[in-house]
N, C-alpha and C positions, 0 to 999 in steps of 0.2 A: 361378406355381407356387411355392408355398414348403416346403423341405425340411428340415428339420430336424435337427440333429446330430445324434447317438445312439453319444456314445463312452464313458458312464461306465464300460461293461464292455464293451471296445472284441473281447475274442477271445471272450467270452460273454457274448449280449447275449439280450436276450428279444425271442420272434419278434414283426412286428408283426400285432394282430392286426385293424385296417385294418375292411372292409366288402365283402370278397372278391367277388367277381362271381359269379351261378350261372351255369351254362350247361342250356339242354333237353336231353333226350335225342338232338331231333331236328337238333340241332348239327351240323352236318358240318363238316371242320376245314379253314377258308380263312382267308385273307388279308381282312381285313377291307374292305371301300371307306371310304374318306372319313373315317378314323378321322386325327384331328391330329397333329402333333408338334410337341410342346412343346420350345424350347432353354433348354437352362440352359450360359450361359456363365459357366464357371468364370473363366478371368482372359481377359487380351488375345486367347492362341493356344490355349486348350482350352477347351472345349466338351459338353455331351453333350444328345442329342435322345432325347426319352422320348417314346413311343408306348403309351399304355396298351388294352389291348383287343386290339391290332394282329394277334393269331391269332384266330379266333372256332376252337369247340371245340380247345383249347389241353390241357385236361384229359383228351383222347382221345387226343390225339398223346404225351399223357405215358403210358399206359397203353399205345400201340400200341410206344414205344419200351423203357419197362422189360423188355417181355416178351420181345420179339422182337431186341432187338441183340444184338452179340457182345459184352459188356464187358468191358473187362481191369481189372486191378489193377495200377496204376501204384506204381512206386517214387521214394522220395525223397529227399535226402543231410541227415539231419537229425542236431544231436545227434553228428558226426563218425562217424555208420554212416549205411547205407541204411537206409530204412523204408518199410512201405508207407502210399501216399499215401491220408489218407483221404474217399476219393472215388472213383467208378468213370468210366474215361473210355473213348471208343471214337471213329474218325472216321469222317465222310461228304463225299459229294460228289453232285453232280449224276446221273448217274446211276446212285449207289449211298445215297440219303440216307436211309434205314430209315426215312421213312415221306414219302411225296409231295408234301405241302404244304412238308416242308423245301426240297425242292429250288425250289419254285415260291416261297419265301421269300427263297432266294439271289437267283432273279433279278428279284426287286422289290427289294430292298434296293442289288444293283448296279447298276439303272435309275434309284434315287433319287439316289445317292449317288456315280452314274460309277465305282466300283470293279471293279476285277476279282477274284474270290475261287477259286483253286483248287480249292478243298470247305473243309471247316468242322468243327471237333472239338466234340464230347459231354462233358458231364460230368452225373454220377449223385451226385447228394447224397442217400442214402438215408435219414438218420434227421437227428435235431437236433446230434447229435457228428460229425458228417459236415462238413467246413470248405474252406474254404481259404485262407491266411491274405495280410497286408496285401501285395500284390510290386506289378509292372509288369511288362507284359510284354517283356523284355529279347531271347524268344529271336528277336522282328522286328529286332533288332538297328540297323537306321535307326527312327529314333523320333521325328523332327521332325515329318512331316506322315503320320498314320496313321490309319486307320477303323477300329474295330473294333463289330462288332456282337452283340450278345446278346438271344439268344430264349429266354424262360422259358417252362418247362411247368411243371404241377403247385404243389407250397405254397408260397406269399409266405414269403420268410424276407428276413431282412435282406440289402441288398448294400453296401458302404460303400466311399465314394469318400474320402479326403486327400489334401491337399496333399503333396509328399513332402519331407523334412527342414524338419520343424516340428511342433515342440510343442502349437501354437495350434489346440485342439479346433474352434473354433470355422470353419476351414474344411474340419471331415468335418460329411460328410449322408448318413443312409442311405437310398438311394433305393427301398427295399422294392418290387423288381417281383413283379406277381402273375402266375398264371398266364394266358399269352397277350400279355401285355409287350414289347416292344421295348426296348431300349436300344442306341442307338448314341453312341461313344465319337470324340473327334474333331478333327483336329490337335495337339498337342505333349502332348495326356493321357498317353500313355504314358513319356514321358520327366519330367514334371512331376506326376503326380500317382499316386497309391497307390489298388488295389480290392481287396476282399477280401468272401468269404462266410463270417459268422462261426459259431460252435457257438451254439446258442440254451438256455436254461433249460429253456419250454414245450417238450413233445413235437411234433415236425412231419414230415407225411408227406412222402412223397419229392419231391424237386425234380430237374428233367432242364432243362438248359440248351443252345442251341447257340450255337457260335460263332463267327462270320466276320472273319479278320484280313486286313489290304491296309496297305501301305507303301507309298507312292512312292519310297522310297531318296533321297530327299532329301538333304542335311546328312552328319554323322561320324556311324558308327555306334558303338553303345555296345560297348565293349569287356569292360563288365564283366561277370564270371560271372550267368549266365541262374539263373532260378530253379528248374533241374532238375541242374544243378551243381555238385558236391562243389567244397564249401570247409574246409582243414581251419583250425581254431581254435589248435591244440595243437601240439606239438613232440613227444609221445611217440611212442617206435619202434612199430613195429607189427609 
């Protein structure tokens, strides 16, 4: 599989526009059989397995969750004030997963992958300004040996993977999942490497993602401030 970097305009990049998959009407929305996955081993200890297809009607289950979750609007510590985050997030679990094949998702991904997942958070990228930008996910706090899993619904937009503290373009790839994608994330990615969904030029309809995080609490956990974390910059009174 070869992926391709895509950092000239690394926080606004243009969507890809790829060969999208249709789906019939008469789609009903399962877990696909016999669908592959592909690894792409990033270095020694990270890893990530792409499953493309991996929801069949993927584009139902985006429409069954826009309409019907509760979504909240999350805040962010940006800029030395709050702000709100631009994204809509809401979680689930097994027997609360706002639409059923989620639930029936967790536990084929936990039967593959031997993890165990509490439930799993949503996020709502509703337009092309809608982002999230380069982190790791810090608030697992043990970050040596981690799984994390992601299920797209709805528009392929960019999702981009870097190496973390490096200049050197040439180890981001955007792995542009489309809708009904898998991506799972896996061993020391969290601590070693940077994701992020960026704002696009072209106009793109909504994107709904879910996502399942597992640690083994391995190794030292990371102490530094999470990416939901007021950091201030400045020394003015307030």
């Amino acid at each position: 599989m070869e992926l391709q970097p895509d950092l000239e305009h690394p926080d606004d990049v243009e969507a890809s526009i790829g060969h999208p998959r249709t789906e019939t009407a008469t789609d009903a929305p399962a877990i696909g059989s016999g669908v592959s996955f592909e690894r792409l081993q990033l270095d020694d200890s990270s890893w990530i397995d792409i499953a493309r297809g991996w929801l069949r009607g993927a584009d139902d289950v985006f429409a069954h969750l826009a309409a019907n979750v509760s979504w909240r609007q999350g805040r962010v510590w940006r800029y030395e004030r709050w702000i709100d985050e631009p994204r809509l997030g809401a979680g689930g679990s097994i027997t609360n997963p706002g639409h059923p094949v989620l639930a029936e998702a967790q536990k084929a991904i936990t039967a593959k992958y031997r993890t165990p997942f509490e439930g799993f958070g949503l996020a709502y990228y509703r337009n092309s300004r809608e982002s999230v930008a380069m982190h790791r996910d810090r608030e697992m706090r043990w970050l040596d040996d981690t799984v994390v899993a992601i299920l797209t619904t709805g528009a392929q937009r960019p999702f981009l993977v870097q190496r973390r503290n490096t200049r050197d373009t040439s180890t981001a790839r955007d792995l542009s999942p489309a809708s009904g994608d898998l991506m799972v994330f896996g061993g020391r990615f969290q601590a070693d490497w940077l994701h992020g969904v960026p704002k696009t030029r072209a106009a793109v309809r909504g994107r709904i993602s879910a996502q399942w995080r597992y640690t083994s609490k391995r190794g030292r956990p990371d102490t530094q401030p999470g990416y939901y974390a007021p950091r201030e910059f400045s020394r003015r009174t307030r």
